[in-house]
N, C-alpha and C positions, 0 to 999 in steps of 0.2 A: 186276189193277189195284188199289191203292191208294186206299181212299172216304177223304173227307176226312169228319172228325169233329167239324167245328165248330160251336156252338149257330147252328140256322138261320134266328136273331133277324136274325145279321149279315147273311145273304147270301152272303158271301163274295166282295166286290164288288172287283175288283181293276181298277184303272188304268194303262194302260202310254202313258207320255209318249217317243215315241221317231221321230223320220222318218224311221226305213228304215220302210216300208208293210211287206214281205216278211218280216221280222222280227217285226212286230206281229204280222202272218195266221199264221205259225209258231205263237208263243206263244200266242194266242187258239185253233185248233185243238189245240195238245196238251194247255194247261191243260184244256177243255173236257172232253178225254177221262181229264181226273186229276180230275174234279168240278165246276173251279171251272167255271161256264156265266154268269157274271155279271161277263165282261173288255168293257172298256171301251177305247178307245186314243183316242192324239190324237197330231197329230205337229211342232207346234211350241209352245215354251214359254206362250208367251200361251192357248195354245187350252186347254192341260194343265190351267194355271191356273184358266180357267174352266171346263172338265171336270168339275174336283176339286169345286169349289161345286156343281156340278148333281148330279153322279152320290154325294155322300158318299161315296168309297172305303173299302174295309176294309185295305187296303196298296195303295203307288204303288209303279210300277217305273218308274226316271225314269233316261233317258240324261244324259250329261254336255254330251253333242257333239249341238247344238239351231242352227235354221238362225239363230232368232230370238235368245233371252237364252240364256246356257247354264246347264246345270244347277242349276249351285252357285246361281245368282239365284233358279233356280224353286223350290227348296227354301227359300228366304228368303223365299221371299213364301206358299210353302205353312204355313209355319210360322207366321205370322200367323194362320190362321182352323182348322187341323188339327192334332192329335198324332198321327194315324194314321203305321203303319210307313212310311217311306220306302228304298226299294230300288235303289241309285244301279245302270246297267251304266255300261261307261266302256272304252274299247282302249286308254285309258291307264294303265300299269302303274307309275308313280311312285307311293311311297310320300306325297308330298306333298300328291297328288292323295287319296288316302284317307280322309291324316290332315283333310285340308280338307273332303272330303261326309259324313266322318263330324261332324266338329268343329263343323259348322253344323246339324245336323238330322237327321243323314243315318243310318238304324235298319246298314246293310250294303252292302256293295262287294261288285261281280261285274267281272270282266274279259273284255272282249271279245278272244277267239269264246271262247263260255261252251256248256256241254248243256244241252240242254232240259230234262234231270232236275231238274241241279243248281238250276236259278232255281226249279222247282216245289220242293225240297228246302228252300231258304231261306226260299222262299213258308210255307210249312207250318210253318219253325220261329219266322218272324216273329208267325204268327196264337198259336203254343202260347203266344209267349212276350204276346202281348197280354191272352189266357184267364189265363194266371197272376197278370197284373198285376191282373187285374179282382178274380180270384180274392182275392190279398192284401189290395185297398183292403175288400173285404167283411168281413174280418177284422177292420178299424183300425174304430177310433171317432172317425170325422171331425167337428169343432168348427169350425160360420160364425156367429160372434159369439154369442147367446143359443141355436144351433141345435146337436144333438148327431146326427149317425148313428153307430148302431151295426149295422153291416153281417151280423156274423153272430149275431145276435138279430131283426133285423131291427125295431129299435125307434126311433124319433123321439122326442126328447125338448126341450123349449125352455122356455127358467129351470128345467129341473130336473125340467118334470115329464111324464108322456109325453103323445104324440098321437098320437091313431088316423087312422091311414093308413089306404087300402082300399092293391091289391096295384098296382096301376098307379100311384097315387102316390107309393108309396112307391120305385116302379122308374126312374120319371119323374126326382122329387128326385133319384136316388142315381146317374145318368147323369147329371144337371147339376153335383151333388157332384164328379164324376171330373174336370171340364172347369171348374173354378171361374174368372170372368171371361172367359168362351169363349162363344162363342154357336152354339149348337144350333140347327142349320135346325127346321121344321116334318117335313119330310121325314124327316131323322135321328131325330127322336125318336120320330115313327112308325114307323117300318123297325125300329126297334130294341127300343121298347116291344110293340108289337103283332105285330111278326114278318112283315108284308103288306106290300104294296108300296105307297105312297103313293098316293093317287090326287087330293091337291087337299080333303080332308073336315079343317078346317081346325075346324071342333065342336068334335069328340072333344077336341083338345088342348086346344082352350081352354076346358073347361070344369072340367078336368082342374087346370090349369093355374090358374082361378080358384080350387078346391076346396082346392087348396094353400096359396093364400094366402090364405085366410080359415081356415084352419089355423094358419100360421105367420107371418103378416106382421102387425107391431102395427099398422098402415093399410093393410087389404086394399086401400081403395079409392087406394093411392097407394103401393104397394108399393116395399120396398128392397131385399129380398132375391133375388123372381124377377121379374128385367126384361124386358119386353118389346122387342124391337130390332127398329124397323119397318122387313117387306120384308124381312126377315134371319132372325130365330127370337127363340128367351130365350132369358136366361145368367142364371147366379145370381153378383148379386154379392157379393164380397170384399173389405173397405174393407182386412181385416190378413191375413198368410199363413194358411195354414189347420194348423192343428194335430194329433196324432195322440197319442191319448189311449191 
């Protein structure tokens, strides 16, 4: 059997939005025994919706054919608060249909009746191709107004000149860099910064969190950069696109 190899920061948290039940218990048993042991299901679009909010997935696998909204909506409204992979199934085989879940959000199309390999196969190649993206933005020298990252230096710099990060702020920052005008749960930046699973220690972040912006913000005590979004998480905001130096 096939271990999966992915940094165990993520979990490996997979979502399956689908109301066949029998289908879901399928796919949650075999991934389980391909690694992934962190499947989550729901089986109408509304519930998928709020799933996605609670559980942060690391990829969705999201039917088209929903008792409630159908797909294409649920991926419209996923796409408001997620860039995570989105993995449409569908028994329907028009090209139409493709060119539409891809054209809205949508990371890959699977046609029903599909193998259990094959959806663990895209699974896998959806997370490599997430790893690469991360990989590359670490590479660029990303510029939010006076703020510089350089990912593979691992250096901060603001008007030019540097700032010493400790290693959690600087991991912190450069997950919120990725997601710029997106708002990070409490939850996601812990599962991801610290590798543990949330429990509610709500401290840690925000001290973290302050430590930053008394670093980079020219009014720590009224901050522009990393916002706080109550009952929701931070986002770092972005008044102009972000640039790549």
């Amino acid at each position: 059997m096939e271990q999966n190899n992915y940094s165990s920061s993520y979990h490996n948290k997979i979502l399956i939005i689908d109301d066949e039940r029998e289908l879901c218990g399928l796919l949650q048993v075999y991934l389980a025994k391909e690694g992934f042991h962190s499947v989550y299901t729901a089986h109408t679009g509304k519930d998928g919706i709020q799933r996605c909010r609670e559980v942060q997935p690391d990829i969705i696998i999201l039917d088209i054919m929903l008792p409630d909204i159908d797909g294409f909506e649920v991926c419209r409204k996923l796409r408001e608060f997620t860039y995570e992979p989105v993995l449409f199934l569908s028994a329907k085989e028009e090209e139409t249909d493709k060119i539409l879940g891809l054209g809205i959000g949508g990371d890959d199309y699977i046609t029903k009746p599909f193998s259990l390999k094959e959806v663990t196969f895209r699974i896998r190649a959806q997370l490599r191709r997430k790893q690469y993206m991360e990989r590359d933005f670490l590479s660029q020298i990303m510029k939010f107004d006076n703020i510089a990252i350089n990912g593979q230096a691992k250096e901060v710099t603001k008007d030019g000149q540097p700032v010493d990060l400790t290693a959690k702020e600087f991991q912190i920052l450069t997950l919120l860099a990725r997601h710029p005008n997106h708002i990070l749960s409490k939850k996601k930046l812990y599962e991801n910064i610290w590798g543990e699973e949330y429990m509610g220690d709500d401290n840690t972040i925000m001290v973290h969190i302050r430590h930053l912006r008394e670093k980079l913000e020219k009014d720590p005590g009224n901050p522009a950069l990393i916002l706080t979004v109550k009952g929701l998480g931070y986002k770092l905001s972005v008044k102009t696109d972000r640039s790549v130096g």
